[in-house]
N, C-alpha and C positions, 0 to 999 in steps of 0.2 A: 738204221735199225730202230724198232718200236721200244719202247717200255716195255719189260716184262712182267706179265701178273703172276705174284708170289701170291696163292690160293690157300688156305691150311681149313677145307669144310667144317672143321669142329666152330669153328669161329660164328658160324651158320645156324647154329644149333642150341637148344635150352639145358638148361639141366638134365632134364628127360630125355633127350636125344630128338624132341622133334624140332620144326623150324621156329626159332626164337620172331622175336616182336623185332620188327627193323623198320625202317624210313623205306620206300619204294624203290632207291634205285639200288639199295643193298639188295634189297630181294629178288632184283632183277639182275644180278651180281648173282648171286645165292643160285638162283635159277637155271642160267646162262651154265654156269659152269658144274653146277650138278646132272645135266644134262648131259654134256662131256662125260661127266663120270660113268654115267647110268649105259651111256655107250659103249664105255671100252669094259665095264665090266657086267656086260651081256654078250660083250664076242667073246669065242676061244681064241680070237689070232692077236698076241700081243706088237705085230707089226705096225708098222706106221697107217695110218687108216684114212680115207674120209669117215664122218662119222654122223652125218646124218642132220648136225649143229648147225644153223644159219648164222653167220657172226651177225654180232652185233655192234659193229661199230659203223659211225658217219662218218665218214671222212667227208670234209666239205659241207655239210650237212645233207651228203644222197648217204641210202642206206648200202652198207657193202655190201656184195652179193655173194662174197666168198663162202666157202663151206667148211668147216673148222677139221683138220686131220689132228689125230694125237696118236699116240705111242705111251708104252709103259716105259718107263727114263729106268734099265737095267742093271746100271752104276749105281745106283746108289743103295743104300742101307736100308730104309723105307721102301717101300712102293711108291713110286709117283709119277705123273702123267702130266705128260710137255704136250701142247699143241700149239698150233699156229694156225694164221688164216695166209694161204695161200697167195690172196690177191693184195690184201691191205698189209700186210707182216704182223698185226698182233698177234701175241702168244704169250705164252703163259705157262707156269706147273701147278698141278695140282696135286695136292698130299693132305693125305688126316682123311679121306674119306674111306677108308676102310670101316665098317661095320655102321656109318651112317643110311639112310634114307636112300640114300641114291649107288649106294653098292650091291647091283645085282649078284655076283659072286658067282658067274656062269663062268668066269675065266680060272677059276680053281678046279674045277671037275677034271677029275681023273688025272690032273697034273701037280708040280708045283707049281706055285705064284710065278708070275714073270721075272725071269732073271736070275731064278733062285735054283740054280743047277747043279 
């Protein structure tokens, strides 16, 4: 099994809530996984997904071809969203992106939040 990416997007972020001044491969981090974000909360289905995200990792140095699935993680207290790449196993959770840049908020309409029943 992979390393897991513990994500928390505020981290991502300036004072103001836009995207902070980072080195390249943070922002490509920042990006990668904002992405993620902006997916699962532009569906209404909190189920496990493709989600449209090309991973990014080399294994070997060939690019993966896998496509990143994620889910709202419904245990826990926060909202936060677990993905993985199907072909290589990285994955990851994501949490803190509520009310940043990349939270569409289509998955709130006319329900509660995932998991919150």
């Amino acid at each position: 099994m992979r390393n897991t990416w513990i994500s928390d997007m505020r981290h991502y972020l300036d004072e103001t809530g836009g995207l902070a001044e980072m080195p390249n491969q943070a922002l490509s981090l920042a990006l990668h996984f904002g992405a993620i974000v902006a997916w699962m909360t532009s569906c209404q289905d909190d189920a496990l997904q493709p989600t449209n995200v090309t991973c990014r990792r080399s294994p070997g140095r060939r690019r993966c071809t896998g496509e990143i699935c994620a889910s709202f993680d419904p245990g826990t207290e926060s909202l936060r969203i677990v993905w993985f790449c199907p072909l290589c196993e990285d994955n990851g959770v994501i949490y803190g992106w509520e009310k940043t840049p990349w939270d569409r908020g289509v998955w709130k309409r006319g329900r509660e939040a995932p998991g919150r029943h």
